[in-house]
NURO-246559 format. One line per 2 residues: number of its first residue (from 0); for each residue y, z, x of C-alpha. Coordinates in Angstrom, 1 decimal. Each point is the difference from the previous one (the first is absolute). Example, Ala and Ser with C-alpha at 12.3 -4.5 7.8 and 13.67 -1.06 7.14 Angstrom:
NURO-246559
0) -4.5,7.8,12.3 ~ 3.4,-0.7,1.4
END
This chain:
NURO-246559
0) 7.7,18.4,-9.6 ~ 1.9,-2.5,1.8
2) 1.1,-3.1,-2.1 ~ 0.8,-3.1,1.3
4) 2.0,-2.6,-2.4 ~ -0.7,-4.1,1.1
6) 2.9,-1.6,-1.5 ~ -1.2,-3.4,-0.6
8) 2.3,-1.5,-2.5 ~ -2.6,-2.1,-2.1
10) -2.8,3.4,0.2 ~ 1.3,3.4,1.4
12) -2.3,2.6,0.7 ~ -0.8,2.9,1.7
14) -1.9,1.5,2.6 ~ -1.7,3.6,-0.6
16) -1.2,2.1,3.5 ~ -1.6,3.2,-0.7
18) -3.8,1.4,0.1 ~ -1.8,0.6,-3.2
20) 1.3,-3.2,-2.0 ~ -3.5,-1.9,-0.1
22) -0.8,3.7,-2.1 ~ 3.4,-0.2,-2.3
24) -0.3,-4.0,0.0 ~ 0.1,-0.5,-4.1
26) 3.4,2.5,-0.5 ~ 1.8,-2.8,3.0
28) -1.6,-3.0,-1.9 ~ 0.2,1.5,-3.7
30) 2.5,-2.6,-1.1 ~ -1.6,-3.2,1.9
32) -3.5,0.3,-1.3 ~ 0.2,-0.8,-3.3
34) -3.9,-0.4,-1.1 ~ -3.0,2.2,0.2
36) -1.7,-2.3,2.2 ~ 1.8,0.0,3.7
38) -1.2,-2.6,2.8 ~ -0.9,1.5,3.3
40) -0.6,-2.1,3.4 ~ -0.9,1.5,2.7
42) -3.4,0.0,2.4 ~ -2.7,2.0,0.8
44) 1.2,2.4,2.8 ~ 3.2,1.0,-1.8
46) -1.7,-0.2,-3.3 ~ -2.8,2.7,1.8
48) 3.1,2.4,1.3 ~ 2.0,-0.1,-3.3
50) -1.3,-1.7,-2.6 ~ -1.3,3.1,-2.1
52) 3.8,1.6,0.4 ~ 1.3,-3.5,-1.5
54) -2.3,-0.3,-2.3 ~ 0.4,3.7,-1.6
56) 3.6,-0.5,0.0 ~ -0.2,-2.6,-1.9
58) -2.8,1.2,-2.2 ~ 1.6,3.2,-0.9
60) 3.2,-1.7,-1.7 ~ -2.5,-2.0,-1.9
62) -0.1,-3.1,1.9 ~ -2.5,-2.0,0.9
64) -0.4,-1.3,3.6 ~ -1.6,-3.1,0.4
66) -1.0,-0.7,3.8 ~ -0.3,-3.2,2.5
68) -1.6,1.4,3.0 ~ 0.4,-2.4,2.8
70) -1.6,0.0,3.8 ~ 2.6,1.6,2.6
72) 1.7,-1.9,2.3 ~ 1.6,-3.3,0.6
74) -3.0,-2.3,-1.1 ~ 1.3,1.5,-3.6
76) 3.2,-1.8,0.5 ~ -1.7,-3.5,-1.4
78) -0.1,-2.7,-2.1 ~ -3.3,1.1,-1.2
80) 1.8,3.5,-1.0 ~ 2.6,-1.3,-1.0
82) -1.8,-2.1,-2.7 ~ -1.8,2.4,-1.1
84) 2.4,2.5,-0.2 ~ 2.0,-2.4,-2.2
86) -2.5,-0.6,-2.9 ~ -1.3,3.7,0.0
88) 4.0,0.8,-0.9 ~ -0.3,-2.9,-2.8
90) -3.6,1.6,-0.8 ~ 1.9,3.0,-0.9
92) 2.6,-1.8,-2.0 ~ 2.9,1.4,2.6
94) 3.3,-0.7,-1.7 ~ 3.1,-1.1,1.8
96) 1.8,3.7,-0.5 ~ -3.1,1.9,1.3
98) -0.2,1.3,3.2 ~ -3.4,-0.1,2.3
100) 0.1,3.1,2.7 ~ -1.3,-1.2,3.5
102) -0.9,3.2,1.6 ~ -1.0,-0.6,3.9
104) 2.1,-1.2,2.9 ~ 1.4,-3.1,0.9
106) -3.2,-2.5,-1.1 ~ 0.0,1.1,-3.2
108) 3.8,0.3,-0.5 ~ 0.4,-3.6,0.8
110) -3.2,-1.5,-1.5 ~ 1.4,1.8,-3.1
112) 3.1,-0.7,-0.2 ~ -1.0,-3.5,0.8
114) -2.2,-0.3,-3.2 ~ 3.1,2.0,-1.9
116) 2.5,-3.0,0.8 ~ -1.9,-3.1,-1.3
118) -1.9,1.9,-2.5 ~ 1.6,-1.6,-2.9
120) 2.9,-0.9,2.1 ~ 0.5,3.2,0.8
122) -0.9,3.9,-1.2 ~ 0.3,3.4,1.1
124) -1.4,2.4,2.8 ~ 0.6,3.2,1.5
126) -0.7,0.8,3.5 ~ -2.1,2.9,1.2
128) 0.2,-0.2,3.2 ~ -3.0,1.9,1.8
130) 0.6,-0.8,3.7 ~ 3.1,0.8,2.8
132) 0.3,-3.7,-0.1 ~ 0.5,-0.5,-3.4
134) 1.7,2.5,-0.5 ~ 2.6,-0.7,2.2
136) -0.1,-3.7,0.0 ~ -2.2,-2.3,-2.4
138) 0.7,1.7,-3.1 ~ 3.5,0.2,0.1
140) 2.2,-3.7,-0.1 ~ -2.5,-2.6,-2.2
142) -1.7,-1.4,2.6 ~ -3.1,-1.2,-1.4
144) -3.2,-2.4,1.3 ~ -2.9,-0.8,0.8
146) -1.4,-1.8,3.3 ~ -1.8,-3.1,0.6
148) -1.9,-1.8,2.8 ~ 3.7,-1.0,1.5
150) 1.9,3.0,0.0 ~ 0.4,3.5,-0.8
152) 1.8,0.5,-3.6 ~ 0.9,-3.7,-0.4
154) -0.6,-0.1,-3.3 ~ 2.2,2.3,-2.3
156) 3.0,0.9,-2.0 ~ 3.1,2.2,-0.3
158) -1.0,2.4,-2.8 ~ 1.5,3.7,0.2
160) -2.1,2.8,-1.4 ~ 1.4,2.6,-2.9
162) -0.9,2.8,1.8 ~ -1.2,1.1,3.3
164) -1.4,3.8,0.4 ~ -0.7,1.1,3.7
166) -1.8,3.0,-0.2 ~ -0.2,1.3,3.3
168) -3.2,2.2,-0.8 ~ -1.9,-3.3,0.6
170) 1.0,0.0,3.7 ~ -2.0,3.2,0.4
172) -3.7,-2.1,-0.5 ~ 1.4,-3.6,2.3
174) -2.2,-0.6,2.6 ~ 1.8,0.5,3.3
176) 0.3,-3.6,0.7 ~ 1.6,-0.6,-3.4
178) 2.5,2.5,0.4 ~ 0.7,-1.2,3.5
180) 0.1,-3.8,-1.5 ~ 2.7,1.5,-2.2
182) 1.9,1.7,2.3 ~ 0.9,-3.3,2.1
184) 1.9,-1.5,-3.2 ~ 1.8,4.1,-0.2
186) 1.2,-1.3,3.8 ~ 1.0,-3.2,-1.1
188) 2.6,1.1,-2.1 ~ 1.8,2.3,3.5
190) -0.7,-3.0,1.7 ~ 1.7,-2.6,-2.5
192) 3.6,1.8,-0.2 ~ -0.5,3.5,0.1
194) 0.2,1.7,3.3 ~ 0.0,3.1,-1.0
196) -3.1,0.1,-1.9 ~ -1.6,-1.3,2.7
198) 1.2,2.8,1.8 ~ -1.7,1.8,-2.7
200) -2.9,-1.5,0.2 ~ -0.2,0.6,4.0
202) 0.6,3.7,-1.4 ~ -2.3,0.5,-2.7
204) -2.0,-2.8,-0.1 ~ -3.0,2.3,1.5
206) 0.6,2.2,-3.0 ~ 0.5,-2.3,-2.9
208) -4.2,-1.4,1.6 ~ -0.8,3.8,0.0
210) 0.5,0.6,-3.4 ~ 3.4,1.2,-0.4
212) 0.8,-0.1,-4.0 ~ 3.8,0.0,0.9
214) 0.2,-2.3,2.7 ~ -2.2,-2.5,-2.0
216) 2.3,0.2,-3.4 ~ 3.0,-0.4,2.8
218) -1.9,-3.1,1.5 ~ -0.3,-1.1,-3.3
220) 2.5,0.2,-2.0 ~ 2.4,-1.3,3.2
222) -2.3,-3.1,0.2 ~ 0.4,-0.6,-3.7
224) 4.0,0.9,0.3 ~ -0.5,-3.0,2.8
226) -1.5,-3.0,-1.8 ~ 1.6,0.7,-3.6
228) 3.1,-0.6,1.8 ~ -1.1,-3.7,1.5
230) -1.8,-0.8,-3.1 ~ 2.7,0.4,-2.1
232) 2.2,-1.9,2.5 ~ -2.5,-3.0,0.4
234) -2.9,0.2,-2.5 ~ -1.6,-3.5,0.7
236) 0.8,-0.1,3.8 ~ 3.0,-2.4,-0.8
238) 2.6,1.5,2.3 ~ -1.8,0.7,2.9
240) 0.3,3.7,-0.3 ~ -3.4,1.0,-2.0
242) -1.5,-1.7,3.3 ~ 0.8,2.7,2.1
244) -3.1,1.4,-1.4 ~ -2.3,-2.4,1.4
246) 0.7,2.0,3.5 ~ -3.5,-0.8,1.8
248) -1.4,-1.9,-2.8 ~ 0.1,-3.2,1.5
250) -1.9,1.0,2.9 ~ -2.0,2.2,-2.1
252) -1.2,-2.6,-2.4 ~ -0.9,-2.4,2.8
254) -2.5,2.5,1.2 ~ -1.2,1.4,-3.0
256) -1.1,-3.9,-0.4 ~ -1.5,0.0,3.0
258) -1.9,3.1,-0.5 ~ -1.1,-1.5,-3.9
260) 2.1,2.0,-1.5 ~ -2.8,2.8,0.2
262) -0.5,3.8,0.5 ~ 0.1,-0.6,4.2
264) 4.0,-0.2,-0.7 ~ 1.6,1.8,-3.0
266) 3.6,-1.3,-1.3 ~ 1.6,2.8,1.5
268) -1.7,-0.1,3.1 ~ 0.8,-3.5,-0.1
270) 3.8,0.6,-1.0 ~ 0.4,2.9,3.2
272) -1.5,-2.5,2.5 ~ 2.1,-2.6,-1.3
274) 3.2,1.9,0.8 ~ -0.8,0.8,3.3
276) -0.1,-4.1,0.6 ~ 3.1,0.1,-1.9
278) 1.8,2.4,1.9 ~ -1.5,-1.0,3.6
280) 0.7,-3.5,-1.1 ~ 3.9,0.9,-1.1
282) 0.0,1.5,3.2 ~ -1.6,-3.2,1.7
284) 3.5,-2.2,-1.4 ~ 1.9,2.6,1.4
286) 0.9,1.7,-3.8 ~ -1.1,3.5,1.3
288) -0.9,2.3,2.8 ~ -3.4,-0.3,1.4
290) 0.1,4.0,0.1 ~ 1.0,-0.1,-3.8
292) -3.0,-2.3,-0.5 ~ -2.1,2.0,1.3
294) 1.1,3.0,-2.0 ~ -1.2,-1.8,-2.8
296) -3.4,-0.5,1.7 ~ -0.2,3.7,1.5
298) 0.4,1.6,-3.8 ~ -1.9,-2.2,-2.0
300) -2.8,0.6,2.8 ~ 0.6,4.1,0.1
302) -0.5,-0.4,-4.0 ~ -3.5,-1.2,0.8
304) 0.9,-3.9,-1.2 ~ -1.3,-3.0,2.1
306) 3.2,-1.3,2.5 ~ -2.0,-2.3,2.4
308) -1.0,-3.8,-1.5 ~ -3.1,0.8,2.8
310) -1.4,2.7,-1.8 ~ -0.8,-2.7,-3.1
312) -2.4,-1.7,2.9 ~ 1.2,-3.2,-1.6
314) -1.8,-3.9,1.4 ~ 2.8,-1.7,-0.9
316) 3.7,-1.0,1.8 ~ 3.2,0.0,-0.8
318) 0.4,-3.4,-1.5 ~ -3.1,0.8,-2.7
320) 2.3,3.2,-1.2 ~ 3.0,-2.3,-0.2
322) -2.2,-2.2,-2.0 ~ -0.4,2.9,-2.9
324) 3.7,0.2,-0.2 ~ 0.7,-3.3,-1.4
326) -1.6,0.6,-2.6 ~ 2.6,3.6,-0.4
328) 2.0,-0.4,-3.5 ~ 3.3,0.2,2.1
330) -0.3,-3.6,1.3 ~ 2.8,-1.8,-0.7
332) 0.7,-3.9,0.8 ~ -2.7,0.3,2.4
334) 1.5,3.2,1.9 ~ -1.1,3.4,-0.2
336) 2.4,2.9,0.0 ~ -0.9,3.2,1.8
338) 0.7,3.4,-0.2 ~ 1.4,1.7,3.1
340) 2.1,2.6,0.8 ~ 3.4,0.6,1.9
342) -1.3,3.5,0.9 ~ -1.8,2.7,-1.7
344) 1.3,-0.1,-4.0 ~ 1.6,-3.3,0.8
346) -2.2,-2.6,-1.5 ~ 1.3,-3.3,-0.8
348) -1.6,-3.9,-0.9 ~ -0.2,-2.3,2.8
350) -0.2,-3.2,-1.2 ~ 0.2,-1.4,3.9
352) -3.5,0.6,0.9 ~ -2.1,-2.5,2.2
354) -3.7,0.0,-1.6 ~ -0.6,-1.3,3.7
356) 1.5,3.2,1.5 ~ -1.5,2.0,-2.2
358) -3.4,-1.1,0.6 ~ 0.6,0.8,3.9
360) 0.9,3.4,-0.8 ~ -3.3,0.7,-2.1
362) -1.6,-1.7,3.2 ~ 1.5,2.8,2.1
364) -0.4,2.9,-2.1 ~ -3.9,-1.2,-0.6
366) -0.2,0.2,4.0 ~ 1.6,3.0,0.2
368) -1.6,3.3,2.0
END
Protein backbone atom coordinates (compact mmCIF):
# COMPACT_ATOMS: atom_id res chain seq x y z
CA UNK A 1 0.00 0.00 0.00
CA UNK A 2 1.33 3.25 -0.90
CA UNK A 3 0.79 6.03 1.83
CA UNK A 4 0.85 9.49 1.14
CA UNK A 5 1.26 12.01 4.29
CA UNK A 6 -0.59 15.88 3.53
CA UNK A 7 1.25 17.96 5.92
CA UNK A 8 -1.16 20.65 6.57
CA UNK A 9 -0.13 22.19 9.77
CA UNK A 10 -3.74 23.07 11.17
CA UNK A 11 -5.14 19.05 9.82
CA UNK A 12 -2.49 16.54 8.54
CA UNK A 13 -3.51 13.58 6.90
CA UNK A 14 -2.86 10.97 4.72
CA UNK A 15 -3.44 9.50 1.57
CA UNK A 16 -3.93 5.55 1.21
CA UNK A 17 -3.55 3.92 -2.68
CA UNK A 18 -4.11 0.29 -2.85
CA UNK A 19 -7.05 -2.10 -4.21
CA UNK A 20 -9.29 -3.75 -1.81
CA UNK A 21 -9.64 -0.84 0.84
CA UNK A 22 -13.45 -0.03 0.11
CA UNK A 23 -13.46 -4.19 1.48
CA UNK A 24 -11.03 -3.40 4.65
CA UNK A 25 -12.64 0.16 4.99
CA UNK A 26 -13.73 -0.05 9.03
CA UNK A 27 -9.92 -1.60 10.22
CA UNK A 28 -8.44 2.21 8.21
CA UNK A 29 -11.37 4.16 9.91
CA UNK A 30 -11.57 2.04 13.22
CA UNK A 31 -10.45 4.98 15.28
CA UNK A 32 -12.57 7.96 13.42
CA UNK A 33 -15.93 6.38 13.52
CA UNK A 34 -16.81 6.52 16.88
CA UNK A 35 -20.81 5.57 16.79
CA UNK A 36 -22.73 2.65 15.51
CA UNK A 37 -24.47 4.85 13.15
CA UNK A 38 -21.95 5.99 10.18
CA UNK A 39 -23.27 8.66 7.42
CA UNK A 40 -22.72 7.69 3.87
CA UNK A 41 -23.14 10.11 0.68
CA UNK A 42 -22.81 9.02 -2.27
CA UNK A 43 -25.29 8.51 -5.61
CA UNK A 44 -26.89 5.98 -7.37
CA UNK A 45 -24.35 4.59 -9.89
CA UNK A 46 -21.58 4.27 -7.35
CA UNK A 47 -23.96 3.29 -4.69
CA UNK A 48 -25.18 0.31 -7.53
CA UNK A 49 -21.24 -0.83 -8.11
CA UNK A 50 -20.24 -0.75 -4.37
CA UNK A 51 -22.60 -0.05 -2.17
CA UNK A 52 -23.34 -3.70 -0.90
CA UNK A 53 -19.18 -4.07 -0.28
CA UNK A 54 -19.57 -0.74 1.88
CA UNK A 55 -22.34 -1.56 3.48
CA UNK A 56 -21.10 -5.23 4.71
CA UNK A 57 -18.05 -3.74 5.78
CA UNK A 58 -19.52 -1.69 7.82
CA UNK A 59 -22.22 -4.07 9.00
CA UNK A 60 -19.94 -6.78 9.93
CA UNK A 61 -18.02 -4.57 12.68
CA UNK A 62 -21.36 -3.76 13.97
CA UNK A 63 -22.02 -0.57 12.50
CA UNK A 64 -24.80 0.78 11.07
CA UNK A 65 -24.65 2.57 7.64
CA UNK A 66 -27.04 5.11 7.16
CA UNK A 67 -27.26 6.21 3.35
CA UNK A 68 -27.96 9.62 1.19
CA UNK A 69 -28.27 8.41 -2.21
CA UNK A 70 -28.05 11.33 -4.51
CA UNK A 71 -28.54 11.60 -8.56
CA UNK A 72 -24.96 11.41 -10.51
CA UNK A 73 -23.48 14.10 -11.92
CA UNK A 74 -23.02 17.80 -11.75
CA UNK A 75 -26.77 18.86 -11.26
CA UNK A 76 -25.94 17.16 -7.61
CA UNK A 77 -23.47 19.81 -7.00
CA UNK A 78 -26.59 22.31 -5.82
CA UNK A 79 -28.04 24.47 -3.51
CA UNK A 80 -31.01 22.21 -3.50
CA UNK A 81 -28.50 19.30 -2.42
CA UNK A 82 -26.78 21.02 -0.55
CA UNK A 83 -29.73 21.92 1.75
CA UNK A 84 -30.92 19.00 2.01
CA UNK A 85 -27.93 17.29 2.67
CA UNK A 86 -27.38 19.65 5.57
CA UNK A 87 -30.62 18.90 7.59
CA UNK A 88 -30.52 15.10 6.85
CA UNK A 89 -26.88 15.28 8.77
CA UNK A 90 -28.78 17.41 11.67
CA UNK A 91 -31.69 14.72 11.19
CA UNK A 92 -29.27 12.22 12.33
CA UNK A 93 -27.94 14.28 15.16
CA UNK A 94 -24.22 14.34 13.42
CA UNK A 95 -21.85 15.61 16.06
CA UNK A 96 -18.96 17.89 15.34
CA UNK A 97 -16.20 14.89 15.99
CA UNK A 98 -18.06 12.41 13.61
CA UNK A 99 -17.07 11.78 10.36
CA UNK A 100 -19.68 11.38 7.25
CA UNK A 101 -17.89 9.03 4.38
CA UNK A 102 -18.61 10.48 0.80
CA UNK A 103 -17.96 7.47 -1.34
CA UNK A 104 -18.13 8.58 -5.27
CA UNK A 105 -15.88 10.83 -7.34
CA UNK A 106 -15.42 14.32 -7.37
CA UNK A 107 -19.39 15.54 -6.98
CA UNK A 108 -19.83 13.88 -4.14
CA UNK A 109 -16.35 14.56 -2.54
CA UNK A 110 -17.03 18.19 -2.78
CA UNK A 111 -20.85 18.42 -2.14
CA UNK A 112 -19.66 16.59 1.01
CA UNK A 113 -17.15 18.03 2.18
CA UNK A 114 -19.02 21.20 1.51
CA UNK A 115 -21.96 20.22 3.95
CA UNK A 116 -18.89 18.85 6.48
CA UNK A 117 -17.44 22.58 6.75
CA UNK A 118 -20.48 24.61 7.71
CA UNK A 119 -22.18 21.79 9.40
CA UNK A 120 -21.98 23.17 12.78
CA UNK A 121 -19.10 25.31 11.77
CA UNK A 122 -17.41 22.57 10.73
CA UNK A 123 -17.26 18.49 11.20
CA UNK A 124 -15.60 15.57 9.88
CA UNK A 125 -15.34 13.49 6.57
CA UNK A 126 -13.42 10.93 4.98
CA UNK A 127 -12.90 10.73 1.31
CA UNK A 128 -13.58 7.57 -0.71
CA UNK A 129 -12.68 8.50 -3.74
CA UNK A 130 -14.30 6.23 -6.48
CA UNK A 131 -13.15 7.82 -9.76
CA UNK A 132 -9.31 8.54 -11.58
CA UNK A 133 -10.36 12.09 -10.94
CA UNK A 134 -10.87 12.02 -7.52
CA UNK A 135 -8.58 10.02 -6.81
CA UNK A 136 -5.97 11.91 -8.10
CA UNK A 137 -7.22 15.33 -7.71
CA UNK A 138 -10.60 16.37 -5.89
CA UNK A 139 -10.20 14.39 -2.90
CA UNK A 140 -6.95 15.22 -1.95
CA UNK A 141 -6.11 19.32 -0.82
CA UNK A 142 -9.78 20.55 0.76
CA UNK A 143 -11.22 21.95 -2.04
CA UNK A 144 -14.76 21.88 -1.44
CA UNK A 145 -18.10 23.44 -3.40
CA UNK A 146 -20.90 23.52 -4.92
CA UNK A 147 -21.97 25.49 -8.30
CA UNK A 148 -24.47 27.91 -9.00
CA UNK A 149 -26.06 29.65 -12.07
CA UNK A 150 -22.70 31.90 -12.29
CA UNK A 151 -19.99 29.65 -12.02
CA UNK A 152 -18.63 26.39 -11.50
CA UNK A 153 -17.72 25.70 -7.65
CA UNK A 154 -18.23 29.33 -6.65
CA UNK A 155 -19.65 28.66 -3.62
CA UNK A 156 -17.43 26.62 -1.03
CA UNK A 157 -14.86 26.24 1.66
CA UNK A 158 -11.36 25.12 2.56
CA UNK A 159 -12.13 21.98 4.72
CA UNK A 160 -9.53 19.01 4.58
CA UNK A 161 -10.83 15.50 4.97
CA UNK A 162 -9.46 12.89 7.84
CA UNK A 163 -8.84 10.30 5.58
CA UNK A 164 -8.80 9.56 1.99
CA UNK A 165 -8.69 5.68 0.73
CA UNK A 166 -8.11 5.20 -3.07
CA UNK A 167 -8.83 1.84 -3.74
CA UNK A 168 -7.73 1.21 -7.05
CA UNK A 169 -10.16 -1.94 -7.47
CA UNK A 170 -12.76 0.74 -8.28
CA UNK A 171 -10.96 1.79 -11.44
CA UNK A 172 -11.59 -1.74 -12.81
CA UNK A 173 -15.80 -0.89 -13.17
CA UNK A 174 -15.18 3.31 -14.62
CA UNK A 175 -16.77 3.67 -17.64
CA UNK A 176 -14.17 4.36 -20.25
CA UNK A 177 -14.91 8.01 -20.47
CA UNK A 178 -14.43 8.40 -16.67
CA UNK A 179 -11.26 6.87 -16.61
CA UNK A 180 -10.18 8.85 -19.66
CA UNK A 181 -11.70 12.13 -17.70
CA UNK A 182 -9.28 11.11 -15.06
CA UNK A 183 -6.43 10.53 -16.78
CA UNK A 184 -6.20 14.21 -18.24
CA UNK A 185 -5.68 15.63 -14.47
CA UNK A 186 -2.77 12.24 -14.16
CA UNK A 187 -1.22 14.55 -17.27
CA UNK A 188 -1.57 17.63 -15.62
CA UNK A 189 0.62 16.87 -12.97
CA UNK A 190 3.87 15.90 -15.97
CA UNK A 191 2.69 18.86 -17.52
CA UNK A 192 2.73 21.36 -14.37
CA UNK A 193 6.57 20.64 -13.25
CA UNK A 194 7.29 17.27 -13.89
CA UNK A 195 8.83 16.37 -17.12
CA UNK A 196 9.66 13.24 -16.56
CA UNK A 197 6.35 11.88 -15.71
CA UNK A 198 5.15 13.20 -18.51
CA UNK A 199 7.60 11.25 -20.28
CA UNK A 200 6.04 8.52 -18.38
CA UNK A 201 2.90 9.13 -19.26
CA UNK A 202 3.85 9.32 -23.19
CA UNK A 203 5.36 5.73 -22.06
CA UNK A 204 2.76 4.08 -20.22
CA UNK A 205 -0.08 6.13 -20.42
CA UNK A 206 -1.66 3.40 -22.92
CA UNK A 207 -1.10 0.88 -20.17
CA UNK A 208 -2.09 2.66 -16.98
CA UNK A 209 -5.97 3.06 -19.67
CA UNK A 210 -5.45 -0.73 -20.28
CA UNK A 211 -5.68 -1.83 -16.93
CA UNK A 212 -2.28 -2.07 -15.72
CA UNK A 213 -2.52 -2.48 -11.71
CA UNK A 214 1.17 -1.20 -11.39
CA UNK A 215 1.18 1.51 -13.65
CA UNK A 216 -2.08 2.81 -12.10
CA UNK A 217 -0.73 2.60 -8.24
CA UNK A 218 2.51 4.47 -9.99
CA UNK A 219 0.11 7.13 -11.66
CA UNK A 220 -1.39 7.39 -8.44
CA UNK A 221 0.50 7.48 -5.90
CA UNK A 222 3.04 10.04 -8.09
CA UNK A 223 -0.06 12.36 -8.57
CA UNK A 224 -0.74 12.28 -4.89
CA UNK A 225 3.26 12.67 -4.13
CA UNK A 226 2.46 15.89 -6.54
CA UNK A 227 -0.27 17.90 -5.03
CA UNK A 228 0.48 17.02 -1.18
CA UNK A 229 3.54 18.82 -1.90
CA UNK A 230 1.73 22.22 -3.23
CA UNK A 231 -0.96 21.85 -0.80
CA UNK A 232 1.14 21.82 2.03
CA UNK A 233 3.15 24.74 0.51
CA UNK A 234 -0.05 26.89 -0.32
CA UNK A 235 -3.25 25.37 1.22
CA UNK A 236 -5.71 28.37 0.44
CA UNK A 237 -4.06 29.46 -2.89
CA UNK A 238 -2.29 32.39 -1.07
CA UNK A 239 1.14 32.19 -2.59
CA UNK A 240 0.45 31.56 -6.00
CA UNK A 241 1.79 28.20 -6.05
CA UNK A 242 -1.42 25.88 -5.19
CA UNK A 243 -2.59 27.69 -8.56
CA UNK A 244 -0.43 25.78 -10.70
CA UNK A 245 -3.09 23.28 -10.36
CA UNK A 246 -5.67 25.13 -12.18
CA UNK A 247 -3.49 24.22 -15.46
CA UNK A 248 -6.52 24.22 -18.11
CA UNK A 249 -9.14 25.08 -15.63
CA UNK A 250 -9.66 28.43 -16.72
CA UNK A 251 -10.41 27.53 -20.14
CA UNK A 252 -12.00 24.47 -19.01
CA UNK A 253 -14.52 26.03 -16.76
CA UNK A 254 -15.45 28.59 -19.38
CA UNK A 255 -16.64 25.79 -21.56
CA UNK A 256 -17.99 23.52 -19.24
CA UNK A 257 -20.34 26.77 -18.71
CA UNK A 258 -21.01 26.98 -22.06
CA UNK A 259 -21.85 23.43 -22.45
CA UNK A 260 -24.30 23.75 -18.93
CA UNK A 261 -22.12 22.10 -17.13
CA UNK A 262 -23.63 18.78 -18.42
CA UNK A 263 -22.73 15.21 -19.44
CA UNK A 264 -21.86 16.57 -23.34
CA UNK A 265 -18.39 17.73 -21.48
CA UNK A 266 -17.05 15.94 -18.32
CA UNK A 267 -14.53 17.93 -15.96
CA UNK A 268 -11.77 16.09 -17.18
CA UNK A 269 -12.62 16.31 -20.64
CA UNK A 270 -13.10 19.79 -19.91
CA UNK A 271 -9.71 20.10 -17.89
CA UNK A 272 -7.52 18.13 -21.14
CA UNK A 273 -9.15 20.58 -23.62
CA UNK A 274 -8.38 23.40 -21.54
CA UNK A 275 -4.71 22.62 -21.54
CA UNK A 276 -4.33 22.34 -25.02
CA UNK A 277 -5.63 26.22 -25.18
CA UNK A 278 -3.23 26.65 -22.42
CA UNK A 279 -0.38 25.33 -24.01
CA UNK A 280 -1.14 26.47 -27.72
CA UNK A 281 -1.91 29.80 -26.11
CA UNK A 282 1.58 29.88 -24.04
CA UNK A 283 2.95 29.04 -27.20
CA UNK A 284 0.77 31.96 -29.00
CA UNK A 285 2.92 34.70 -26.35
CA UNK A 286 5.91 33.12 -27.41
CA UNK A 287 6.34 31.06 -23.74
CA UNK A 288 6.83 27.68 -25.67
CA UNK A 289 7.37 25.80 -28.81
CA UNK A 290 4.58 25.38 -31.11
CA UNK A 291 6.00 21.69 -31.61
CA UNK A 292 5.96 21.39 -27.76
CA UNK A 293 2.34 22.54 -27.86
CA UNK A 294 1.38 20.34 -30.00
CA UNK A 295 2.93 17.41 -28.03
CA UNK A 296 0.53 18.25 -25.56
CA UNK A 297 -2.26 18.02 -28.12
CA UNK A 298 -0.92 14.85 -30.01
CA UNK A 299 -0.91 12.66 -26.48
CA UNK A 300 -3.93 13.80 -24.83
CA UNK A 301 -5.53 12.98 -28.38
CA UNK A 302 -3.63 9.32 -28.79
CA UNK A 303 -5.24 8.77 -25.05
CA UNK A 304 -8.59 9.07 -26.75
CA UNK A 305 -9.36 12.75 -24.92
CA UNK A 306 -10.98 15.58 -26.97
CA UNK A 307 -7.92 18.20 -28.28
CA UNK A 308 -9.94 20.29 -30.93
CA UNK A 309 -12.45 23.28 -29.30
CA UNK A 310 -14.39 22.18 -32.99
CA UNK A 311 -15.11 18.89 -32.01
CA UNK A 312 -17.50 20.58 -28.93
CA UNK A 313 -19.54 22.06 -32.22
CA UNK A 314 -19.88 25.05 -30.07
CA UNK A 315 -22.45 28.44 -31.51
CA UNK A 316 -20.74 30.72 -29.60
CA UNK A 317 -17.27 33.06 -30.10
CA UNK A 318 -14.49 33.80 -28.47
CA UNK A 319 -15.69 36.80 -26.49
CA UNK A 320 -18.90 34.61 -25.00
CA UNK A 321 -16.04 32.11 -23.44
CA UNK A 322 -14.06 35.05 -22.16
CA UNK A 323 -17.30 36.08 -20.62
CA UNK A 324 -17.46 32.64 -18.41
CA UNK A 325 -14.06 33.51 -17.14
CA UNK A 326 -14.88 36.58 -15.16
CA UNK A 327 -16.79 34.98 -13.25
CA UNK A 328 -13.31 32.34 -12.54
CA UNK A 329 -12.47 32.60 -8.60
CA UNK A 330 -8.93 33.77 -9.57
CA UNK A 331 -10.05 37.33 -10.56
CA UNK A 332 -8.22 39.68 -8.83
CA UNK A 333 -8.71 43.61 -8.97
CA UNK A 334 -10.46 43.07 -12.10
CA UNK A 335 -7.53 40.88 -13.82
CA UNK A 336 -7.52 37.35 -14.25
CA UNK A 337 -4.34 35.27 -13.90
CA UNK A 338 -3.69 32.41 -16.21
CA UNK A 339 -1.91 29.38 -16.19
CA UNK A 340 0.60 28.82 -18.88
CA UNK A 341 3.59 27.14 -19.32
CA UNK A 342 7.38 27.95 -20.16
CA UNK A 343 7.59 24.49 -21.80
CA UNK A 344 6.42 21.06 -21.01
CA UNK A 345 6.56 20.71 -16.82
CA UNK A 346 7.19 24.43 -16.82
CA UNK A 347 3.89 25.98 -15.71
CA UNK A 348 3.86 29.28 -14.21
CA UNK A 349 0.82 32.30 -13.39
CA UNK A 350 0.58 34.90 -15.91
CA UNK A 351 -1.00 37.64 -14.42
CA UNK A 352 -0.31 39.79 -17.92
CA UNK A 353 -3.00 38.36 -19.89
CA UNK A 354 -5.22 40.60 -22.35
CA UNK A 355 -9.04 39.18 -21.88
CA UNK A 356 -9.10 40.94 -25.45
CA UNK A 357 -6.35 38.70 -26.78
CA UNK A 358 -7.54 35.89 -25.33
CA UNK A 359 -10.83 36.11 -26.74
CA UNK A 360 -9.14 36.32 -30.44
CA UNK A 361 -7.36 33.24 -29.80
CA UNK A 362 -10.63 31.15 -28.82
CA UNK A 363 -11.89 32.91 -32.16
CA UNK A 364 -9.06 31.15 -34.03
CA UNK A 365 -9.01 27.91 -32.39
CA UNK A 366 -13.09 27.78 -32.88
CA UNK A 367 -12.16 28.31 -36.75
CA UNK A 368 -9.70 26.02 -36.82
CA UNK A 369 -9.55 22.89 -39.54
Amino acid sequence: MAVVPVDIAARPYEVRIEAGLLAELVPHCKVLLRKRDVPIVTDRNVHNAWGDMVDGALRAAGHEPRWRILPAGEESKSWHHLSSLVDWLLDLGVERGDHVLALGGGVIGDLTGFAAAILKRGCNFIQLPTTLLAQVDSSVGGKTAINTGAGKNLVGAFHQPALVLADLAVLDTLPDRELLAGYAEVVKYGLIGDPDFFAWCDANGHALLSGEAEMREYAVATSVRAKARIVAEDERETSGTRALLNLGHTFGHALEAETGFSSILLHGEAVALGMVLAARYSARRGHMAHASAEHVASHLAEAGLRSELTSLGLDCDGRTLVGHMLHDKKMDAGTLPFVLMNGIGKAFLARDVDLDDVSAFLDAELARQ
